[in-house]
C-alpha positions as CSV (number, residue, x, y, z in Angstrom):
1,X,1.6,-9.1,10.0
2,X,1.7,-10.3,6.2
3,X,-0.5,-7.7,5.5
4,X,2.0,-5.1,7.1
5,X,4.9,-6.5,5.1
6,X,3.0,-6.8,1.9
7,X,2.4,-3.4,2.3
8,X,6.3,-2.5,2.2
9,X,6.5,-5.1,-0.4
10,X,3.3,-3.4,-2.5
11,X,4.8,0.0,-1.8
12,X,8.4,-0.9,-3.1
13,X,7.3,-2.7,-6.4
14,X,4.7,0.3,-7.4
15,X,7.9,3.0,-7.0
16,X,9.8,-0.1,-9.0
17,X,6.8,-0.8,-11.6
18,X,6.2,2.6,-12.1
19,X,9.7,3.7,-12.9
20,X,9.9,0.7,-15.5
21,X,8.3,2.3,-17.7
22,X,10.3,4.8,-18.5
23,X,13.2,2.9,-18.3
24,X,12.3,0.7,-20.6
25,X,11.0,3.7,-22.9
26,X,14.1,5.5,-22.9
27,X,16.1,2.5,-23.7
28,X,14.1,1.5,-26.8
29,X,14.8,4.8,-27.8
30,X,18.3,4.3,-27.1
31,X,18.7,1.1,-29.2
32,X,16.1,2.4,-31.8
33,X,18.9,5.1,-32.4
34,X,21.9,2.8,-32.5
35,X,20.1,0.4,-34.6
36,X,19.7,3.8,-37.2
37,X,22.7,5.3,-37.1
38,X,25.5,2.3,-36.8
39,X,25.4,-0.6,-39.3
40,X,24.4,-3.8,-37.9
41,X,27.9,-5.2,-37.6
42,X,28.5,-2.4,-35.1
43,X,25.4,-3.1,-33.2
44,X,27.0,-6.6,-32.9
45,X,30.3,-5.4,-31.7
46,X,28.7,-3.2,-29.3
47,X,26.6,-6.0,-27.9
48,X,29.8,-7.9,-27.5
49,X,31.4,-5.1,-25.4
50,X,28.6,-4.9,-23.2
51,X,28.6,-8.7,-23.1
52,X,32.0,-9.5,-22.1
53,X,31.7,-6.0,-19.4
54,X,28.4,-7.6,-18.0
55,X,30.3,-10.8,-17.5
56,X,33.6,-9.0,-15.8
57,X,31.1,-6.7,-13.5
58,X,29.7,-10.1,-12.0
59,X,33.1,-11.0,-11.3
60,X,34.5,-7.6,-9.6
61,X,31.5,-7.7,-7.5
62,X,32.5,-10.5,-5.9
63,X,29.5,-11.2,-5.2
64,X,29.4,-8.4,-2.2
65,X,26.6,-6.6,-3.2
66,X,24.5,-10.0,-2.5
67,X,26.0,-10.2,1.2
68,X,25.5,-6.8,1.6
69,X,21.7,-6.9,0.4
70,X,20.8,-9.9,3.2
71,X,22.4,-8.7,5.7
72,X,22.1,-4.9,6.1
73,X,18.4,-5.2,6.8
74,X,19.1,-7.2,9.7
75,X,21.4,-4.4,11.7
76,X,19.3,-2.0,13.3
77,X,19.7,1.4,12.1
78,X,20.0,3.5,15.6
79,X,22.3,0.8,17.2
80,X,24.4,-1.1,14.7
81,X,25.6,2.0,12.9
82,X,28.9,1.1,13.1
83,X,28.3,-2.5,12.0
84,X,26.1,-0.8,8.9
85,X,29.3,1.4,7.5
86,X,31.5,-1.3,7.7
87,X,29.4,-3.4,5.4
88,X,29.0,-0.3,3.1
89,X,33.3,0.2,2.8
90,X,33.9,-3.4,2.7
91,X,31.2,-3.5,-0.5
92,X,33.4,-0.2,-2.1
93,X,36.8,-1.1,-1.6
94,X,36.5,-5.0,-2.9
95,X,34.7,-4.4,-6.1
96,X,36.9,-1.3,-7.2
97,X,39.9,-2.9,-6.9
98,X,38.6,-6.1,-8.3
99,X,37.3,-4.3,-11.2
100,X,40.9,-2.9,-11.7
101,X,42.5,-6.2,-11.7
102,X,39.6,-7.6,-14.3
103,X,39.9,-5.0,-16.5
104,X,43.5,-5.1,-16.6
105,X,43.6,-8.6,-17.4
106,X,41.7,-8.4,-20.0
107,X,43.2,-5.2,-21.6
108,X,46.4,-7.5,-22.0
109,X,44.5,-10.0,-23.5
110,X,42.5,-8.0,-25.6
111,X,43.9,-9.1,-29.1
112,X,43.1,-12.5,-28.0
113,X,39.7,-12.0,-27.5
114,X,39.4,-10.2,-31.1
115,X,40.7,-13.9,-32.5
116,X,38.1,-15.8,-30.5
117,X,35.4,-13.2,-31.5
118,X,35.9,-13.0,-35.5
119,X,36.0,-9.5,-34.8
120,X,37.9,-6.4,-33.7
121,X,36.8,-5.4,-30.4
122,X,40.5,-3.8,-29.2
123,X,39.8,0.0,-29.0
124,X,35.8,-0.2,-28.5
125,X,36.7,-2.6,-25.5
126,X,38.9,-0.6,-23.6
127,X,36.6,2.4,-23.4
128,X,34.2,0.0,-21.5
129,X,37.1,-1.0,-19.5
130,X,37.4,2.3,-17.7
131,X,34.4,2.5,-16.4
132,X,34.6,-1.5,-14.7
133,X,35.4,-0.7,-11.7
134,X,32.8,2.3,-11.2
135,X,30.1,0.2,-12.2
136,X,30.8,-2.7,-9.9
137,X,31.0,-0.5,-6.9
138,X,27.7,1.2,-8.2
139,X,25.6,-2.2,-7.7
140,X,26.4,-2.4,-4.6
141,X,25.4,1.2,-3.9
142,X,22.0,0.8,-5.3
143,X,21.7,-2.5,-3.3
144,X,22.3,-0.7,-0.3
145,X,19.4,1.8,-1.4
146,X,16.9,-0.9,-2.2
147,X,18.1,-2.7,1.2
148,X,17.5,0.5,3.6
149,X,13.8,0.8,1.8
150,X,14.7,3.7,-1.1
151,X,13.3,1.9,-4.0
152,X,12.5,5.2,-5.6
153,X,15.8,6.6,-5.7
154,X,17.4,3.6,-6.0
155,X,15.5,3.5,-9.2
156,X,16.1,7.0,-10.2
157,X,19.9,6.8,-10.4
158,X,19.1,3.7,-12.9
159,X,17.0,6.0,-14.9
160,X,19.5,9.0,-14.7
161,X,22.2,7.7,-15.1
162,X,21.8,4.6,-17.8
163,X,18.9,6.2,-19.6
164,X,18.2,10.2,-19.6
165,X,21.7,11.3,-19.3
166,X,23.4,8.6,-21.9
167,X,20.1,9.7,-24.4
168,X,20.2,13.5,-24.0
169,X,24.2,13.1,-24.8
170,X,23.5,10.9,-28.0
171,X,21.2,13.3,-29.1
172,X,23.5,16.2,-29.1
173,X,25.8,14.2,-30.4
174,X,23.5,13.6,-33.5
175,X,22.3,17.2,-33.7
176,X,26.2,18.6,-33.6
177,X,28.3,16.0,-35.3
178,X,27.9,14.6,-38.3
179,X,30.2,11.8,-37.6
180,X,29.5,9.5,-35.6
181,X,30.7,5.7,-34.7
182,X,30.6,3.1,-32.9
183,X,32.8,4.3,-30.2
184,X,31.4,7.7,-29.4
185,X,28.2,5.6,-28.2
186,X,30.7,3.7,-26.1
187,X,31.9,6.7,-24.0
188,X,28.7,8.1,-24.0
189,X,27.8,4.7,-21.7
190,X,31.4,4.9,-19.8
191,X,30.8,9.1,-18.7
192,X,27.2,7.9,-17.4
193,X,28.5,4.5,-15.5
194,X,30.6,7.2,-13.8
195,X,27.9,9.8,-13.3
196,X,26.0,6.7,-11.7
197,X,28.9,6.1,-9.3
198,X,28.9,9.9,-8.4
199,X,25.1,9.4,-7.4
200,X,25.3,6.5,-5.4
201,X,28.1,7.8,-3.5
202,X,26.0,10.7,-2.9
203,X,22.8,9.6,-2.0
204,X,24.1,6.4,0.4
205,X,26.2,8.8,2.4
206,X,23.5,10.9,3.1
207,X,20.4,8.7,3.1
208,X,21.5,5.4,4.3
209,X,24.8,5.8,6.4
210,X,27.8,8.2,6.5
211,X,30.9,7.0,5.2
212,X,32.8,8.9,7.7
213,X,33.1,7.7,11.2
214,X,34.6,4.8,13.2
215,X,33.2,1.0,12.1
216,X,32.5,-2.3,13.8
217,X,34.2,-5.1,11.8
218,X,31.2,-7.4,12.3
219,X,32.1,-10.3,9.9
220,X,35.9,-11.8,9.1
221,X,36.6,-11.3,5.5
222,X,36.0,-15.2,5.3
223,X,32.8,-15.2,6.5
224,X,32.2,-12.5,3.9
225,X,33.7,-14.3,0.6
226,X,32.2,-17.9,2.1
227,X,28.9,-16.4,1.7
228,X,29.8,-14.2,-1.2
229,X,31.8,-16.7,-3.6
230,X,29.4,-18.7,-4.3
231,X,26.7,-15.8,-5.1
232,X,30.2,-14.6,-7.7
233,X,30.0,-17.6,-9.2
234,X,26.6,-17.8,-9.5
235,X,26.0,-14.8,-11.0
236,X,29.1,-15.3,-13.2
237,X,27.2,-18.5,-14.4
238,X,23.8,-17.0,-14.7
239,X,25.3,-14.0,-17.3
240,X,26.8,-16.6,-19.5
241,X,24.4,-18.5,-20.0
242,X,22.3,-15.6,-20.6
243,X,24.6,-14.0,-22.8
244,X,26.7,-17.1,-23.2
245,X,24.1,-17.1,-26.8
246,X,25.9,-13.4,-28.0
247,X,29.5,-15.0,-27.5
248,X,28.4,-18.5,-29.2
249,X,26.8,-16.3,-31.8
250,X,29.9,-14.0,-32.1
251,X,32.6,-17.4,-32.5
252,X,30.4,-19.6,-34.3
253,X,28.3,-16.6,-36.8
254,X,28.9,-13.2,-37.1
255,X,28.4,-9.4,-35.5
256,X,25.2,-8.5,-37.7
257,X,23.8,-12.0,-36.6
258,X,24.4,-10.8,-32.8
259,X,22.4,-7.7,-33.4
260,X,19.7,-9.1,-34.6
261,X,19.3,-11.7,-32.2
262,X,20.4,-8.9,-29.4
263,X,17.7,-6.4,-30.3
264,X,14.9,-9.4,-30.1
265,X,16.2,-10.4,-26.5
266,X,15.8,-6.9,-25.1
267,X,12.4,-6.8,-26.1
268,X,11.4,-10.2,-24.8
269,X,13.6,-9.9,-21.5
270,X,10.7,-7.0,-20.4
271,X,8.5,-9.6,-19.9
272,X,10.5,-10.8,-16.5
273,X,11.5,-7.2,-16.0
274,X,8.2,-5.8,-15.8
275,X,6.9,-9.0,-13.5
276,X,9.2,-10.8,-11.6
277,X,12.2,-8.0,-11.3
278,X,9.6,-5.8,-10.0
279,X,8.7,-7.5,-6.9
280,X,11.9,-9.6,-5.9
281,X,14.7,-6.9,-5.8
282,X,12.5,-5.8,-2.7
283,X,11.3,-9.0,-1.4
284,X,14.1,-10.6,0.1
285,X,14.1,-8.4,3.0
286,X,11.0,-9.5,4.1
287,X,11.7,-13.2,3.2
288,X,15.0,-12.9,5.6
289,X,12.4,-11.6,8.3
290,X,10.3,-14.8,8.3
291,X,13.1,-16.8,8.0
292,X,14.9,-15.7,11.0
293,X,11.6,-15.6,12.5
294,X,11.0,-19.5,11.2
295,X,7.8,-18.4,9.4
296,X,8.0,-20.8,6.7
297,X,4.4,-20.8,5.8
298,X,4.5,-17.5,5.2
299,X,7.5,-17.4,3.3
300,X,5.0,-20.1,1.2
301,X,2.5,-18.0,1.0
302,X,4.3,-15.0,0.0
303,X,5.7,-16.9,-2.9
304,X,2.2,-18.1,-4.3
305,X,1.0,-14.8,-4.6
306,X,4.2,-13.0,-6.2
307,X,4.1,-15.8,-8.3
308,X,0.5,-15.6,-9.4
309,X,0.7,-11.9,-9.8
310,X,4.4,-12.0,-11.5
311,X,2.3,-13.8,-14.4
312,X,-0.8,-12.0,-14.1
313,X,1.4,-9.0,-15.7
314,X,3.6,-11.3,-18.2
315,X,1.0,-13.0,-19.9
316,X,-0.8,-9.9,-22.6
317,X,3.0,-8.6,-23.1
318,X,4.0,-12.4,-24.0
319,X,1.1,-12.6,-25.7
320,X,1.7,-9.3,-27.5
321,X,5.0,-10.0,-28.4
322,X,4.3,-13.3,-30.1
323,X,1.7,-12.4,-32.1
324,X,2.7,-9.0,-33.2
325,X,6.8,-9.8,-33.1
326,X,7.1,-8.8,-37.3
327,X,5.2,-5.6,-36.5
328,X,7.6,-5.0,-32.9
329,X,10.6,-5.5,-34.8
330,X,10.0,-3.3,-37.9
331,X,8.6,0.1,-36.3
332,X,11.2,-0.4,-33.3
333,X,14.7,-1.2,-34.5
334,X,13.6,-1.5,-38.7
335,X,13.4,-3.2,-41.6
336,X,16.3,-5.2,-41.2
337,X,15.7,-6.4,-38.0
338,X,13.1,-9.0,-38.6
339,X,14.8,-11.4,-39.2
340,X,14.9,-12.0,-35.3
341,X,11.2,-11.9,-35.5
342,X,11.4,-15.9,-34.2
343,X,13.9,-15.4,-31.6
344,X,11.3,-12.8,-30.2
345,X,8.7,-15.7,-30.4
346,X,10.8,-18.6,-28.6
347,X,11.8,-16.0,-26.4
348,X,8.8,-14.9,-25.3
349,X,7.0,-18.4,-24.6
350,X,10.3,-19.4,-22.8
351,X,10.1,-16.3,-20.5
352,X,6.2,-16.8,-19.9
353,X,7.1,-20.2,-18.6
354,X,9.9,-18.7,-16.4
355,X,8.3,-16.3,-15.1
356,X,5.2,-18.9,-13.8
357,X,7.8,-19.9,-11.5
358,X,8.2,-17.1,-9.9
359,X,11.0,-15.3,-7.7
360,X,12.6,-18.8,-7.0
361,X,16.2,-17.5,-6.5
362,X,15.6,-14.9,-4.1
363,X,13.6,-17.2,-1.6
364,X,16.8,-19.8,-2.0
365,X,19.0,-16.9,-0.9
366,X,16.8,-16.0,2.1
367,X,17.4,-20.2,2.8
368,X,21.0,-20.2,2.3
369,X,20.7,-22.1,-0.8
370,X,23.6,-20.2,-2.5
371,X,26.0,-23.1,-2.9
372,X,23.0,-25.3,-4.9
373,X,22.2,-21.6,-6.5
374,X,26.1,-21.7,-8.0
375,X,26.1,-26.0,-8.9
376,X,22.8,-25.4,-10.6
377,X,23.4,-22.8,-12.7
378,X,26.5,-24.3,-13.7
379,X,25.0,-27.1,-14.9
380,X,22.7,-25.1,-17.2
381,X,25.6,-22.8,-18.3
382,X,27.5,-26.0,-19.5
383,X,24.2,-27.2,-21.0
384,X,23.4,-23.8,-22.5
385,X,27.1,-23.7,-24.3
386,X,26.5,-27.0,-25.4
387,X,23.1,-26.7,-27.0
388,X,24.6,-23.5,-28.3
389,X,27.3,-25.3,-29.9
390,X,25.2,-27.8,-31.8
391,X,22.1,-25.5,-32.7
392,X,23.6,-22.7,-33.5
393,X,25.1,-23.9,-36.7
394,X,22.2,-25.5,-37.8
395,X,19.0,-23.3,-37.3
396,X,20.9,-20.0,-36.4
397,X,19.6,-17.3,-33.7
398,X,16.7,-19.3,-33.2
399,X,18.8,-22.3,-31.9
400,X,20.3,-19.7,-29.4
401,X,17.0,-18.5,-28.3
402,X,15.9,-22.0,-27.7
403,X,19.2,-22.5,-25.5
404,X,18.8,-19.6,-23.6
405,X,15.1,-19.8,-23.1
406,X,15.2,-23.7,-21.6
407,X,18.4,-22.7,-19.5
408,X,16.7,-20.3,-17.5
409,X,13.7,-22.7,-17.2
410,X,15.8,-25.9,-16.2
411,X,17.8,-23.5,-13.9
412,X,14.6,-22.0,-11.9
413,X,13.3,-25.6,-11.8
414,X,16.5,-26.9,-10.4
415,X,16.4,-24.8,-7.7
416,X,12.7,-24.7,-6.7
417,X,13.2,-28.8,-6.4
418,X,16.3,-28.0,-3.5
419,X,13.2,-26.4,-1.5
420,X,10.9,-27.4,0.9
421,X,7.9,-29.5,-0.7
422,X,5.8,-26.7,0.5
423,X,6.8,-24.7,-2.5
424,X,6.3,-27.6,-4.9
425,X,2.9,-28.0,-3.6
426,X,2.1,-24.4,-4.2
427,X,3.7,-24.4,-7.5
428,X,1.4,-27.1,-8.6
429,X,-1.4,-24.9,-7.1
430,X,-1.0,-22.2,-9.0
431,X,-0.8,-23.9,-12.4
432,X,-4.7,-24.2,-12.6
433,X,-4.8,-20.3,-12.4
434,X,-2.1,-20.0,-15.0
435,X,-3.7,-22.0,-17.4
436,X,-7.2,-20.0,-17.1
437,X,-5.4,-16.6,-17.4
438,X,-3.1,-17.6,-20.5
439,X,-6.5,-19.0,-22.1
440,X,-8.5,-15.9,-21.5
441,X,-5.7,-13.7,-23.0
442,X,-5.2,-15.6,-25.8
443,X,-8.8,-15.6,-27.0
444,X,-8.3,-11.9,-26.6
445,X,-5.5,-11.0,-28.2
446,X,-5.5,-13.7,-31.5
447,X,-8.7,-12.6,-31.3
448,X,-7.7,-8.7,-31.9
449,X,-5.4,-10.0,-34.8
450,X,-8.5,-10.8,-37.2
451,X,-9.2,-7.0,-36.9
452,X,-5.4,-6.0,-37.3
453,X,-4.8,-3.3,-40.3
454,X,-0.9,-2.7,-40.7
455,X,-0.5,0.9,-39.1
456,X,1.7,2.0,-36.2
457,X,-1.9,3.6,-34.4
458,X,-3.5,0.1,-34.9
459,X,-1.0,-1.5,-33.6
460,X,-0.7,0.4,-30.4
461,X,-4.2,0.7,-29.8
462,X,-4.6,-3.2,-29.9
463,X,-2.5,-4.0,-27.5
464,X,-3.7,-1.6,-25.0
465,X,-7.6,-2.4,-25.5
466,X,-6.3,-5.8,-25.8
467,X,-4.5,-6.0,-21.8
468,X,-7.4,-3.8,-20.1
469,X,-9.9,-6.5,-21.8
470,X,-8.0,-9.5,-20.3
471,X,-7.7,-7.5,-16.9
472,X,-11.2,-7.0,-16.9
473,X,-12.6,-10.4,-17.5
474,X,-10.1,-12.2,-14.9
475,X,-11.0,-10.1,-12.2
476,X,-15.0,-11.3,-12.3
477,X,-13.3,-14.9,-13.1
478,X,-12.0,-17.8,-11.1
479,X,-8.4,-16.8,-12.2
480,X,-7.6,-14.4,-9.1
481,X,-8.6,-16.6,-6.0
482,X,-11.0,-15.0,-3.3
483,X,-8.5,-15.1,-1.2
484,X,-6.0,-12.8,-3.6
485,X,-9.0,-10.8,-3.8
486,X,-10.0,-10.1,-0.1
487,X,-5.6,-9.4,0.6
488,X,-5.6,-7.3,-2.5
489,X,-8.4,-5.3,-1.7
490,X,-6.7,-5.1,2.0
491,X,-4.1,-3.6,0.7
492,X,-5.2,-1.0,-1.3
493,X,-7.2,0.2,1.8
494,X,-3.9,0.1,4.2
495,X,-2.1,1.9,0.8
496,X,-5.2,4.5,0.8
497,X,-4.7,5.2,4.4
């Protein structure tokens, strides 16, 4: 059976892993571009726009998309139709008209917001506000992909729709007009939030349930928002104290600061993107399975290994980030942009450490942790604002990397305490393993600096040799269990077959 559900799970996160990738690639490009053809005080008001409409989507959501997301897996698809398109209107209508309501609130407080800010955000704002509520019912829409098992498409609206469509527009842009400014890039990302809503709608109604059609109203709106609240708030919490650094940075600094510290975050964020957001957007509906099925050993054991392999893939591009951060910085985003060549360092050894923790959240969802989900990220988030507060006048953006790096470390480690011991216990496990692996790569890859001539082919060709080194030695060492082996090589015979 675990080998079955691995399978999905294996299935899912190489569609997911695969498509990264290019994600990521097209948004470097993206933010190479801005960071060449606005000034770094527009980068900064650009990243506060995005900022504050990260923070309002979390609230429109209302936390739906979560609901949605545990519970559609569990209605069956030939019986509980009925029961499946009610979820899927209830998780349209609530976010649009939420995201109305937020974006009208703060389009009458929008000179307000320019005070708090130190800067004018007015007219760039409100081209972000039109696409609010669009977005918010576009999460949900993906969701509902990823929950009925169409990771791939589910994936490909993310890359059409945020990525190629948004680049190929800037680009004509470029080649056509000679003018440009901040707020052309702004409704170049508000027409392709729309174009992603478009999709969705598209691909749900004919691929996961027809829109059309009498519904079952299987759950009372307040069984809905009791569950879905709390996720609201939690996700609400977790944005600002992710971002809570760009808005502490935009009061207490200044735009240009934002940028730099902004660009360095990206790059440092793809170390949980390409580990842990790979595997756990698709694993709760398996973890729900056990759990109703009161398989808690396996839920235990799934855990271990997502964790082990989560770091498996973190640890050369931490380790590539750290030591090469000058070199990242410069041929990505330019000159300029080093001077957030230690927020990339903190960042990176603060995401590491995350990431050993491994998809913690979304086994506290499948366990109806969401209240202790919401307290305990509150907590950091009031933390987080305080060490903001205090650091950020005194060492800069590193003082909000250091904030926002420990916040999502004391949050994870909050959480993984509210579980059974049985994932403590594995937790502790796995740290021999982690501290093999990050030896290995770090012999490796400090190693490859001693060789290091300043050229862009250099540079590439290090880090590549570098990773399949370190993936070479661990597999012949004690830092992949026998048992990881024998499951792995399971599953690339059920995966074959």
């Amino acid at each position: 059976m675990l080998i079955t559900d691995f399978r999905k799970l294996i299935y899912g996160s190489l569609i997911t892993f695969s498509l990264n990738p290019i994600i990521f690639f097209f948004g470097f490009l993206w933010n190479m571009i801005l960071t060449r053809i606005l000034t770094p005080f527009d980068v900064g008001r650009y990243s506060l726009c995005i900022t504050i409409f990260g923070i309002l989507a979390a609230i429109s959501n209302l936390g739906i998309d979560s609901f949605l997301f545990r519970h559609y897996p569990l209605l069956d698809k030939n019986t509980d139709i009925k029961g499946r398109r009610f979820l899927l209107l209830i998780s349209i209508f609530f976010p649009f008209l939420s995201g109305i309501l937020s974006g009208t609130f703060i389009f009458i407080f929008r000179y307000k917001i320019n005070d708090i800010l130190n800067t004018h955000l007015d007219n760039l704002l409100n081209i972000f506000l039109i696409a609010l509520p669009f977005y918010t019912v576009s999460y949900s829409l993906i969701k509902a992909l990823l929950a009925e098992g169409y990771a791939f498409r589910a994936q490909l609206v993310n890359l059409l729709s945020t990525r190629l469509i948004p680049f190929s527009i800037l680009l004509s842009l470029l080649k056509f007009k000679k003018i440009y400014n901040v707020n052309d890039v702004a409704l170049i990302y508000s027409i392709s939030v729309i174009l992603m809503f478009i999709v969705s709608i598209y691909w749900v109604n004919k691929y996961v349930c027809s829109f059309k059609g009498p519904f079952d109203k299987i759950f009372t709106i307040k069984e809905i928002f009791a569950f879905s609240i709390p996720i609201m708030f939690s996700s609400l919490f977790s944005i600002m104290f992710l971002w809570s650094d760009n808005l502490m940075l935009g009061i207490l600094s200044s735009s240009d600061n934002v940028a730099y510290y902004n660009m360095s975050y990206l790059l440092s964020a793809m170390i949980k993107n390409f580990s842990l957001l790979a595997i756990q957007t698709l694993l709760l509906p398996i973890l729900m399975k056990y759990y109703g099925e009161s398989k808690n050993d396996n839920i235990v054991e799934v855990y271990g290994i997502t964790s082990r392999l989560a770091f498996l893939i973190s640890v050369p591009i931490a380790l590539f980030f750290i030591i090469y951060r000058k070199e990242m910085l410069v041929y990505i985003f330019g000159n300029k942009y080093i001077i957030g060549h230690r927020v990339l360092e903190i960042l990176s050894i603060m995401f590491l450490i995350r990431v050993s923790i491994g998809p913690i959240s979304t086994i506290a969802i499948a366990y109806a942790k969401t209240p202790w989900i919401m307290i305990s990220t509150f907590i950091v988030l009031i933390l987080n604002v305080l060490g903001n507060y205090i650091l950020i006048p005194l060492i800069g953006i590193a003082g909000a990397a250091l904030c926002t790096g420990s916040s999502e470390i004391l949050s994870a480690i909050l959480i993984l305490f509210k579980l059974p011991i049985d994932f403590i216990r594995q937790f502790n496990k796995n740290i021999y393993r982690y501290v093999i692996n990050l030896f290995i790569a770090s012999c490796i890859f400090y190693g490859s600096k001693l060789f290091y001539n300043d050229n862009l082919v250099n540079f590439l060709f290090s880090g590549i040799l570098c990773t399949l080194i370190f993936y070479i030695i661990i597999s012949k060492s004690p830092a992949i269990s026998k048992s990881d082996k024998e499951l792995f090589k399971k599953l690339i015979k059920n995966l074959k077959n």
